[in-house]
N, C-alpha and C positions, 0 to 999 in steps of 0.2 A: 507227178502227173504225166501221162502220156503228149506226146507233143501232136500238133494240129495233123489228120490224116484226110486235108483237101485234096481235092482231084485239081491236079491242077495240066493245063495245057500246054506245057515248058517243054521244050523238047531236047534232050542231050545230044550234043554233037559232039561225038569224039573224033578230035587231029588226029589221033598216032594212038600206038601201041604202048605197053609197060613192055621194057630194055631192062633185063637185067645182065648186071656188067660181067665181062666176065671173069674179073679179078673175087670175084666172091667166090670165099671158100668156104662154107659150110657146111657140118653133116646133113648130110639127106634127109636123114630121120627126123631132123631136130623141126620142131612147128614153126620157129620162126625163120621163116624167109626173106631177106632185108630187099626193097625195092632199092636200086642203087641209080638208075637212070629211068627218067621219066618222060614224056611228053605232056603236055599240059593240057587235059580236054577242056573243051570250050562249053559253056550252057546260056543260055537263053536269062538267067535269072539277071538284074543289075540291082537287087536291095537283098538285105538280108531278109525279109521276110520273104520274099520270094524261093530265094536258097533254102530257106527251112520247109517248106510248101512241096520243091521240087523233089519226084523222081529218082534218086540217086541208086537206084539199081545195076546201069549201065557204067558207073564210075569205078576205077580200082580202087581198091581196100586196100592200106600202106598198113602192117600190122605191127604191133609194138612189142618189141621182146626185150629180153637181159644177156648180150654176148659177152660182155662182160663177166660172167658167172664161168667159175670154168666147169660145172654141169651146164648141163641144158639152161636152165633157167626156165622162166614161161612166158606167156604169151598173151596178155592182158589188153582189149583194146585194138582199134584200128583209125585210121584217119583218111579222110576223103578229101580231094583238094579239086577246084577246077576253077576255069577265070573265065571275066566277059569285061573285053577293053583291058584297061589295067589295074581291076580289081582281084585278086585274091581271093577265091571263098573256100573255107575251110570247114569241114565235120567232124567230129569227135565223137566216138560211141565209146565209154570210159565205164567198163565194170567193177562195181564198187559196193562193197557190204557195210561203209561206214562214212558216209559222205558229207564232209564237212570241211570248212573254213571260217574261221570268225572274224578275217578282216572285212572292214566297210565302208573304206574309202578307197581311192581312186589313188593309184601307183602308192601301196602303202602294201610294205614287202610283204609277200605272202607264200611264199617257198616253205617255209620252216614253221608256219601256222597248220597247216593241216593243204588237204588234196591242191591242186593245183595241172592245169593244163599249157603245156609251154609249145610254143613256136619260134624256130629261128628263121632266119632267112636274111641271105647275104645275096647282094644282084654281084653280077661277072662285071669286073672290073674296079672296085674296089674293095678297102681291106675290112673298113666298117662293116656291120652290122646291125641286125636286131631283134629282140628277144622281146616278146609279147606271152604274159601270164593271165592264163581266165580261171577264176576260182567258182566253186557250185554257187556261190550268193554271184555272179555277174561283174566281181571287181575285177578291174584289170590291174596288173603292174607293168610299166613298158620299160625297157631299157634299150640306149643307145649304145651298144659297144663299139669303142676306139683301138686301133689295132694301130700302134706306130712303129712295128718293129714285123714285117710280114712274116719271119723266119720262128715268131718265138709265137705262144702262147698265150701270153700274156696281154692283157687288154685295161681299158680304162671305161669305166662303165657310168653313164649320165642316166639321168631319166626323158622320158621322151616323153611327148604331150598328143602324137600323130595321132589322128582321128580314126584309130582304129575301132568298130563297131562289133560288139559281140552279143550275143543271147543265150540262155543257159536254161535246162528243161532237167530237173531232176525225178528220178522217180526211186525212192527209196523201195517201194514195194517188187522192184523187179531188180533190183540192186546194181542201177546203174544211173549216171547222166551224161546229157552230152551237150558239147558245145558247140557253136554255130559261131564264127565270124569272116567280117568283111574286112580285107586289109589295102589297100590304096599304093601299089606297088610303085607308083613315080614319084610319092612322098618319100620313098627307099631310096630314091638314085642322088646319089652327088657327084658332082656338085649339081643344082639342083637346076631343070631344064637338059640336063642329058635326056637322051633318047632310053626308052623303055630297055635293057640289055635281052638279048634271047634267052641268055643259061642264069639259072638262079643256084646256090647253096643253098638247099632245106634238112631242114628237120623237126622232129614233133616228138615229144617226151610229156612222162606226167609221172607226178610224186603222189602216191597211195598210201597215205596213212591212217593209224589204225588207233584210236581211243582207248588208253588203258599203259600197262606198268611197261609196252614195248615202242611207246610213241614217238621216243627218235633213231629207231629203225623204220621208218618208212621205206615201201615198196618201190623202185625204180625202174620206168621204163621209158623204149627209146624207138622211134623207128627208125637209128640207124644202127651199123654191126659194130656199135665202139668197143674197142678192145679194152680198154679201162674206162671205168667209172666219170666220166668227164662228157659231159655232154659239149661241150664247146670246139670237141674232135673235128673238127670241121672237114678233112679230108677223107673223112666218114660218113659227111650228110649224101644226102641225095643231089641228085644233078638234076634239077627241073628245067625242060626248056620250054617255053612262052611263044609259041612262032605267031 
């Protein structure tokens, strides 16, 4: 079903500009263009039914591709982000011919079940992170990652309980859904009562799989330019700053 198309009276205020870095080297040709530095626009929404409500015409489009491929790859998807205070609000427009997950609980892994929507997001100044999954049914899986070794890749992964808030609007008939969540960025900082940091590590990826005799080859994408298959590339994500 179509999601709510209210008028509503919200007004977008955008900080700043999209910065792309200039360490990005990409073909020209190629569709996906990776946002690698951000400024953070501010909106008027503070609940997630409001962000689903709002206007987001004036907001950049972060688009999701495959640089990893060493073709082009394609270009599936795009993500909206903007904040009021220090919340987080996130959009997902996820085009999909086959939209499914059958998990139905709550942090109850869902990566390797069928479609999934991922967000990471690491504040400046420590090494932790976290990783938040929205499936078409509205489950989340949250992970806390532990990073004790800054130099390596390697991590230790908890589950997290943060009161992250999401909504989910499927519409099979136009072969796509999209997510909508509220994320609480000062439940992010530790140790906890630190001050909100400016610069965030982002990024937004989603797993597209497909029902029938090819279903763990699922489709991968990423709005950042990881060079390998590794969404965890972290010096790959985007640089959001929150002024």
């Amino acid at each position: 079903m179509t999601f709510r198309q209210k008028i509503s009276h919200a007004v977008v205020a955008l900080s700043g500009l999209i910065v792309l870095s200039s360490c990005t080297k990409l073909d020209p040709t190629n569709p996906f263009q990776p946002i690698r530095e951000l400024i953070c626009p501010t909106v008027s929404a503070t609940s997630l039914s409001e962000w689903r409500d709002l206007d987001r015409k004036e907001i950049p489009k972060i688009q999701m591709g495959q640089t990893w491929r060493e073709e082009a790859g394609q270009v599936s998807g795009y993500v909206q982000i903007a904040r009021n205070q220090s919340n987080l609000f996130v959009f997902a427009m996820l085009p999909d011919e086959d939209i499914f997950n059958p998990v139905t609980e709550f942090n109850q892994e869902s990566w390797s079940q069928g479609d999934i929507f991922e967000m990471f997001l690491q504040p400046e100044g420590q090494r932790n992170y976290y990783e938040f999954h929205v499936s078409p049914r509205n489950q989340r899986y949250q992970l806390h990652l532990i990073k004790n070794d800054p130099d390596s890749e390697d991590f230790v992964s908890e589950l997290s309980k943060i009161e992250v808030e999401s909504a989910v609007s499927v519409n099979s008939q136009e072969d796509h859904w999209l997510v909508f969540a509220k994320i609480p960025l000062q439940e992010l900082i530790e140790p906890k009562g630190r001050a909100l940091p400016q610069e965030w590590q982002v990024s937004f990826s989603r797993y597209d799989y497909t029902r029938g005799p090819n279903f763990e080859e699922p489709e991968l994408y990423s709005t950042s330019p990881h060079r390998k298959l590794w969404f965890h590339r972290q010096h790959e994500w985007t640089t959001l700053t929150v002024e």
